[in-house]
C-alpha positions as CSV (number, residue, x, y, z in Angstrom):
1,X,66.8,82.0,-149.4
2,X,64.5,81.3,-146.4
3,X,64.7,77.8,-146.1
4,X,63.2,77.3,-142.7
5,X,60.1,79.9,-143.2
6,X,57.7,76.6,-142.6
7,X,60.3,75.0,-140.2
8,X,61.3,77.3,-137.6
9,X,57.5,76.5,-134.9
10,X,58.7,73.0,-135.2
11,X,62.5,73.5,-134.8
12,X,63.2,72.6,-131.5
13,X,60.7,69.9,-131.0
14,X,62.9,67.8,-133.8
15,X,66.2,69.0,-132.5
16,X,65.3,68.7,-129.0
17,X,66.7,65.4,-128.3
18,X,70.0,65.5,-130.7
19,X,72.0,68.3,-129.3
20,X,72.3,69.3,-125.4
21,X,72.0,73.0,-125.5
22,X,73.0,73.3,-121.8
23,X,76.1,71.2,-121.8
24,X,77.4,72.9,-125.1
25,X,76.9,76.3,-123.6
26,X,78.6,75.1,-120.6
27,X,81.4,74.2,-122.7
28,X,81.7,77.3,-124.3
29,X,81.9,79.5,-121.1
30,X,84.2,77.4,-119.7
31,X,86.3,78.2,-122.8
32,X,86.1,82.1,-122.2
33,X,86.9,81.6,-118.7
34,X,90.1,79.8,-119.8
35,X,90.9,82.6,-122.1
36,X,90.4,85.5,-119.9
37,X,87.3,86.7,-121.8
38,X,85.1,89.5,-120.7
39,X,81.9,89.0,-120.5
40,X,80.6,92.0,-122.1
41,X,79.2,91.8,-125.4
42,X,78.2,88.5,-127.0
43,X,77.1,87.8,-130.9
44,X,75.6,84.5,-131.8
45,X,76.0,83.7,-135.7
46,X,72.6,81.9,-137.5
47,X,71.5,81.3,-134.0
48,X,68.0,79.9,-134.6
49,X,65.1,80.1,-132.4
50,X,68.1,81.4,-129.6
51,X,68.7,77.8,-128.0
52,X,72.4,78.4,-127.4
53,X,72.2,81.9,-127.7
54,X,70.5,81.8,-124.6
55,X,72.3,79.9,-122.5
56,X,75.5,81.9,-123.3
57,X,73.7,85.4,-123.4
58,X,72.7,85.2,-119.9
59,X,76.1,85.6,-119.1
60,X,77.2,88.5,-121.1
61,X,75.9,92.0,-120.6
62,X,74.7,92.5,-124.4
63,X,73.9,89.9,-126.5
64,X,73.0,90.1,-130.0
65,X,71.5,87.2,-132.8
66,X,72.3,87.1,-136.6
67,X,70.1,84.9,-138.7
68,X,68.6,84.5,-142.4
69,X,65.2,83.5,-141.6
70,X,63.0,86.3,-139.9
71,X,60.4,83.4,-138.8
72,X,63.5,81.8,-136.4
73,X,64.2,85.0,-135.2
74,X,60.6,85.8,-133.8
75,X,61.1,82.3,-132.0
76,X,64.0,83.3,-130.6
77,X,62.9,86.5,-129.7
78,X,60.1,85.1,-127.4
79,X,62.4,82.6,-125.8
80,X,64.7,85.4,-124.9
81,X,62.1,87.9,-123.6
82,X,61.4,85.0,-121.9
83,X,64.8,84.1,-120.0
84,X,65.0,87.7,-119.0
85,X,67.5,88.8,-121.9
86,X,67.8,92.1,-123.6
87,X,68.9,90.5,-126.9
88,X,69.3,92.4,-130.6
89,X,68.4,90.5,-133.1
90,X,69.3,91.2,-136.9
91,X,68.5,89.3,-139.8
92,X,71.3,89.3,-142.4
93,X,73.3,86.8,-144.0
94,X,76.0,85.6,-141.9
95,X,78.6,86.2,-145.4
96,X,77.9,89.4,-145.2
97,X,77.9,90.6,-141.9
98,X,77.6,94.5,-141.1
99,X,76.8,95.2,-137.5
100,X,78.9,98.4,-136.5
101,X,80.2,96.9,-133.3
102,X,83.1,94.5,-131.7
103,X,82.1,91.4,-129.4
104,X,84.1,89.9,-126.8
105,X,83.0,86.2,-128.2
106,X,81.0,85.0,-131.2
107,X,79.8,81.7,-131.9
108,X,78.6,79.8,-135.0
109,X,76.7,76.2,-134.0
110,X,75.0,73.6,-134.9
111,X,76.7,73.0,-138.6
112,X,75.6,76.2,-139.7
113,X,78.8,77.4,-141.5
114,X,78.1,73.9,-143.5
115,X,75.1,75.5,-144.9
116,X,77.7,78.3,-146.8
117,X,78.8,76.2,-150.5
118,X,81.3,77.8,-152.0
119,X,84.9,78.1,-150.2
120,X,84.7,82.2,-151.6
121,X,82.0,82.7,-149.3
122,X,83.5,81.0,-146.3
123,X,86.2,83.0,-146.4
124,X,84.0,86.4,-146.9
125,X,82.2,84.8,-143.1
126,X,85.1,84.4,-141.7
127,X,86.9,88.0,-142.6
128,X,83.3,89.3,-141.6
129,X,83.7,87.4,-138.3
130,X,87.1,89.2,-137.8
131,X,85.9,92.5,-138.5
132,X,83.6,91.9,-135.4
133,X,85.7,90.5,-133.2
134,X,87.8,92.4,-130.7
135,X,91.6,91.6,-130.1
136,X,91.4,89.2,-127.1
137,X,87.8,88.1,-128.5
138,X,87.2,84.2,-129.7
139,X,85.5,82.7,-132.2
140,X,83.9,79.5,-131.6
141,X,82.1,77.4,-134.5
142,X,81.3,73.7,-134.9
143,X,81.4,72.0,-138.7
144,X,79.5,68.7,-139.6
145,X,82.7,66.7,-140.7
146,X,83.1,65.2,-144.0
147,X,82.9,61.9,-143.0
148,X,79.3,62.5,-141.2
149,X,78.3,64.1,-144.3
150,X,79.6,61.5,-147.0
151,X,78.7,58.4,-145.2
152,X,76.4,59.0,-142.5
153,X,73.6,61.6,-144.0
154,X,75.5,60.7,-147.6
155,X,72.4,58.9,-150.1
156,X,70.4,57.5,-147.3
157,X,66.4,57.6,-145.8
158,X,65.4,58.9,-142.2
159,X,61.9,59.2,-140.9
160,X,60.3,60.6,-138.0
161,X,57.2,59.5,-136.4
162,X,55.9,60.6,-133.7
163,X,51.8,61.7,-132.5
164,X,52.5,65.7,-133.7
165,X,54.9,65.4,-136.7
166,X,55.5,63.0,-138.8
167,X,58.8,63.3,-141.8
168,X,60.7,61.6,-144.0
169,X,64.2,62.8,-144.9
170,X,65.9,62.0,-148.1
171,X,69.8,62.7,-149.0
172,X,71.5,62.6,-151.9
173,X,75.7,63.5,-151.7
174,X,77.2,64.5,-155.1
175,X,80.3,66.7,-155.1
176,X,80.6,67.3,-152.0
177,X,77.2,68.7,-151.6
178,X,74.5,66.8,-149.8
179,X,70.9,68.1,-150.5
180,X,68.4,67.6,-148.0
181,X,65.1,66.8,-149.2
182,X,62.4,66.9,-146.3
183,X,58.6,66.1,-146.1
184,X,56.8,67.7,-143.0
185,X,52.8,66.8,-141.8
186,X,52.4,68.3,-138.9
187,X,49.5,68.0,-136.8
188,X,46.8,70.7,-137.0
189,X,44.1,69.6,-134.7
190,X,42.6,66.3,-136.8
191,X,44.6,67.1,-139.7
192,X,48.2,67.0,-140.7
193,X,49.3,69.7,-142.3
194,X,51.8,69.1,-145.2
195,X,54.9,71.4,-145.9
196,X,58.1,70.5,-147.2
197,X,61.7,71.6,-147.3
198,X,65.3,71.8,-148.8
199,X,68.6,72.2,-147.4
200,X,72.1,71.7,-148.8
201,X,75.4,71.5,-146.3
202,X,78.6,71.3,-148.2
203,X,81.1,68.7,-146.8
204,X,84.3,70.6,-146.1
205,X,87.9,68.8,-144.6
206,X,89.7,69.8,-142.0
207,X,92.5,70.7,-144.1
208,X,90.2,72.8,-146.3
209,X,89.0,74.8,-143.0
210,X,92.5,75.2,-142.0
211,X,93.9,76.7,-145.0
212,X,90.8,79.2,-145.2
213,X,91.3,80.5,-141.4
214,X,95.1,80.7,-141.5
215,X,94.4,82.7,-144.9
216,X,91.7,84.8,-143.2
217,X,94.1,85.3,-140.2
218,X,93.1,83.5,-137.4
219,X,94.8,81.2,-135.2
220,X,93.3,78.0,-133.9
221,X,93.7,77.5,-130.5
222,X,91.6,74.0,-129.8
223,X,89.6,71.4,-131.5
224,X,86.8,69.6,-130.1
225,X,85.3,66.3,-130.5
226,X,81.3,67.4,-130.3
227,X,82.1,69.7,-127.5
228,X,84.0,67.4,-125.8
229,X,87.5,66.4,-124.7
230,X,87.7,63.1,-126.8
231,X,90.3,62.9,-129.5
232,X,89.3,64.0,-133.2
233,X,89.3,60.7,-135.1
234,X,87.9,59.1,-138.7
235,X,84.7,59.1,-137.3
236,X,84.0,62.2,-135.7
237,X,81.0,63.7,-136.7
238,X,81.1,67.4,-134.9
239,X,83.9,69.1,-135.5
240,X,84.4,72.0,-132.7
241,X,86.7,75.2,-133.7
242,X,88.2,77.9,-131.1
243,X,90.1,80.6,-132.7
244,X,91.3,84.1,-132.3
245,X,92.9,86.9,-134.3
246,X,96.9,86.1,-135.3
247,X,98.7,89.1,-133.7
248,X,100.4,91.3,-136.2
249,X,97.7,89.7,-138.9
């Protein structure tokens, strides 16, 4: 399903000021340059409207996007064209992943892989991911952690106000599912404009992660706190994962 058809024109003016695009993507070439990565062919997962998959891409001689929703890939598409990059850009479901071709690193941000509900299909992404990646090659994602999930989006209310949108947000966690529930007006000249949205993200643990890349074979070669050095901890919201093939797997 195309849950951000309506969303994807006011995407980054929401998510602007919670994530720092530049300083992730910073984080993430610095990781290839510790692991000896070339910088040849590049493959961002559910990448959006491009944000990080333009601030990696510039540094890789192909770079390709992978998302559901064709109305975030025209987004990216212009922000790309844009930046000077040469990007493909495929819709497909990310559980399913068929693109003929091996990538030197492929990412998977912004809590995406939390959108993907049932533990079967995780571990279809993540042999999908495999297929893709060549033998050095990494695979870098980031999970919303349980606790973030369960306690801080968990039942609760958020609203946005501001002079072009206005929305209010409303959670409710059962089962380790929390579904999103979110109510868009959007300025359209003197109107607002209504429009509104769903979105489930399934709350996974660490342990249940772990199993399912160690099954899948991959082995883990750093955690991040939020794409940072701090220690992982009770109340780490951003869970960061670097991983690679297990040799002989």
């Amino acid at each position: 399903m195309d849950c951000y058809k309506d969303f994807a024109h006011i995407y980054d003016e929401l998510i602007q000021g919670d994530v720092d695009y530049k300083a992730w993507g910073k984080v993430i070439l610095d990781i290839c340059r510790d692991n000896n990565i070339n910088f040849e062919e590049y493959l961002d997962l559910a990448c959006g409207t491009g944000n990080i998959t333009k601030e990696i891409g510039a540094s890789f001689k192909q770079t390709w996007g992978v998302d559901l929703s064709e109305d975030m890939l025209m987004e990216a598409d212009i922000k790309l064209r844009a930046a000077g990059i040469k990007g493909k850009l495929v819709s497909q479901d990310i559980c399913n992943l068929e693109l003929n071709r091996k990538f030197d690193l492929i990412t998977c941000c912004l809590d995406s892989t939390n959108y993907i509900l049932k533990e079967q299909d995780i571990e279809k992404y993540f042999i999908g991911v495999q297929k893709h990646l060549k033998e050095d090659g990494i695979f870098i994602f980031d999970i919303n952690s349980y606790y973030k999930l369960s306690h801080i989006l968990g039942n609760n209310i958020f609203t946005y106000d501001d002079d072009n949108v206005v929305y209010i947000w409303e959670n409710n966690f059962e089962k380790d599912i929390v579904d999103m529930f979110l109510t868009f007006f959007v300025k359209n000249e003197k109107m607002y404009e209504r429009f509104d949205e769903e979105h489930s993200e399934r709350a996974y643990t660490e342990l249940q992660i772990e199993k399912l890349l160690f099954k899948c074979g991959y082995s883990i070669l750093k955690k991040l706190n939020n794409y940072c050095e701090k220690e992982l901890d009770a109340q780490t919201e951003r869970i960061v994962y670097i991983v690679k093939k297990t040799r002989g797997r």
